[in-house]
N, C-alpha and C positions, 0 to 999 in steps of 0.2 A: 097146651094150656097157657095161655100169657100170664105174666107174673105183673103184680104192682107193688109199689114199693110201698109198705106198713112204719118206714118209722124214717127219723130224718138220718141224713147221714154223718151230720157234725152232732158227737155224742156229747153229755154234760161232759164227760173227763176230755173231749179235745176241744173244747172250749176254755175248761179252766186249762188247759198248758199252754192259752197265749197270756193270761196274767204275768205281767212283770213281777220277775222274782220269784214264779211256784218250783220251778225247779234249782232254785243255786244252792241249795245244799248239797244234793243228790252229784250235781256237776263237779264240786269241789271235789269230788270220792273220784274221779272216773281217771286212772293214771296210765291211761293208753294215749297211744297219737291219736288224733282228732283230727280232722277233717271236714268244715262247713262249707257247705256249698248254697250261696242263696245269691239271685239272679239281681240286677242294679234294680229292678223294679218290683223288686220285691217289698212286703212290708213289715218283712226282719231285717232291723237294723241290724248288722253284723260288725259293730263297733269296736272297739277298746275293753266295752265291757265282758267281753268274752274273754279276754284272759284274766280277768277276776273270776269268772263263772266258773271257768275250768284252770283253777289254779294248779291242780296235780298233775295236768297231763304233760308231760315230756317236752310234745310238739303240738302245735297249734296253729295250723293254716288256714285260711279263710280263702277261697274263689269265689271272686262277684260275677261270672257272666255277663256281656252287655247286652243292653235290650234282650232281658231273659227278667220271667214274675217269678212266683212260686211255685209251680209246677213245670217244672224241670225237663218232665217230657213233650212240651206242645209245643218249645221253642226253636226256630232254628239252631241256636247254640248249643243244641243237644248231644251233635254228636262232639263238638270239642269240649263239653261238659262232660259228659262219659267218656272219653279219652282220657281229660286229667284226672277222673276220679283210677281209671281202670293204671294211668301212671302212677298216682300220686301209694294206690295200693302194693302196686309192683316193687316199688324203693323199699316199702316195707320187709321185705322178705328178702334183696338183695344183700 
């Protein structure tokens, strides 16, 4: 039987969490290493303001990817995007 799709896929709640500022309280609390990974053509800034956001965490690294958007898996850069991610987890535990 083929199936159709009854509802959209961008819900109201992932809509409100690209409003600037819905989550920087919540951020402030999170006091593990951190890890952002968002591609040069992306349309998350991955500025300065993130370590305001995430004041508690320890560690805070940021990887731009070049020529990579926001979906992380359709770009060539994917496999040395998932390589730093699968390193950047690895140190942790070291």
């Amino acid at each position: 039987m083929p199936y159709s799709v009854t509802t959209y896929i961008v819900s109201v709640r992932g809509v409100v969490t690209m409003f600037p500022g819905v989550s920087d309280r919540p951020s402030a609390k999170i006091y593990v290493p951190i890890l952002v990974v968002t591609g040069t053509h992306d349309f998350i800034d991955a500025g300065d303001a993130l370590d305001d956001q995430f004041s508690a965490s320890p560690s805070l690294e940021v990887f731009r990817p070049n020529d990579t958007g926001h979906s992380l898996f359709i770009f060539p850069s994917r496999t040395e995007t998932f390589a730093r991610i699968a390193d950047w987890a690895e140190a942790l535990i070291a």
